[in-house]
N, C-alpha and C positions, 0 to 999 in steps of 0.2 A: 455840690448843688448845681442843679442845671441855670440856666442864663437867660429864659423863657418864660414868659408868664400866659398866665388864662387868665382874661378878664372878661366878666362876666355882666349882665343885667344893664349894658352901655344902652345908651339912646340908639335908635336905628336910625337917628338922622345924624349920628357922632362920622365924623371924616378922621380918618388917618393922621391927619395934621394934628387933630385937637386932639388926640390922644397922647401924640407925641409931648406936645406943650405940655398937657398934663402930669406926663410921666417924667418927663425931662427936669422935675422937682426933685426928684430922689435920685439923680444921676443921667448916665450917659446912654439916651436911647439908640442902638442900631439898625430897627426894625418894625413895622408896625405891622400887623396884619389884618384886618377887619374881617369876618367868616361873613360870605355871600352863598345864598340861594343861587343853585348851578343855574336856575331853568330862568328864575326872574332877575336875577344878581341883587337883591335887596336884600342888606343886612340883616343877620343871623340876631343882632344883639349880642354878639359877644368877639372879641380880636384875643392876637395873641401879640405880644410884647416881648420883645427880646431885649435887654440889657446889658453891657459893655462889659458888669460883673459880678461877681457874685455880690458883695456887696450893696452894689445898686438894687440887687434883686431882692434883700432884705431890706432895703429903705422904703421901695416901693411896696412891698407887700404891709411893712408895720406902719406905713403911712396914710398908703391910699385904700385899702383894704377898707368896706365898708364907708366908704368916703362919699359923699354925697355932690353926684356930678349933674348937672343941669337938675333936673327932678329927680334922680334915681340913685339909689347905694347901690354903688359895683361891687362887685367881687372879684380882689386879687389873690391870685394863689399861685405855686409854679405849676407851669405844666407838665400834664403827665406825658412819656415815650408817646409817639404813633405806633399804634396796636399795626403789625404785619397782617396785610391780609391773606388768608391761605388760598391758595389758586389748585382747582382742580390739575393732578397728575396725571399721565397718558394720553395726553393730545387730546382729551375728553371734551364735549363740548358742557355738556351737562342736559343735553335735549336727550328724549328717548330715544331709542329704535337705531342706535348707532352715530348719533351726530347727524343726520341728513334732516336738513331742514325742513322734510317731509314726513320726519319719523320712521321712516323705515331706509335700509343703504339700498345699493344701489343693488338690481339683477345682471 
């Protein structure tokens, strides 16, 4: 079992810290994540939570799962791998007409 949680439906004004306090009920937290908007950085409503072990990572889930934090039931679960993303092969840019940022290469 992985050591990772997805937590889900948190407040967007939840910090880091009070996650950890949170979670720090069912064991030993080593990480917190909070998911940010690249363009504005305001909270996704949802982090990721790392835990010291497996164990903790089923305390947390049978505890806090469905737990009712400030106004809202979060959702604890583990989280799933990061899906690889697949990168164009051949030096491709992926534009037409050759890569040339004109669309057509060069004469």
């Amino acid at each position: 079992m992985a050591k990772e949680l997805y937590v889900g439906n948190i407040s967007y004004e939840a910090t880091e810290e009070e996650l950890r306090r949170i979670f720090s009920v069912a064991g030993t937290v080593t990480s917190v994540h909070i998911i940010t908007d690249a363009v504005t950085g305001a909270s996704k409503g949802c982090a990721y939570v790392r835990m010291a072990t497996e164990d903790d990572v089923k305390e947390a889930i049978e505890s806090l799962d469905g737990a009712l934090v400030g106004e809202r039931l979060i959702t604890v679960s583990v989280a799933r791998p990061k899906k690889e993303l697949e990168r164009p092969s051949g030096g491709r840019t992926g534009r037409p007409g050759g890569g040339s940022r004109f669309g057509k290469g060069r004469k």
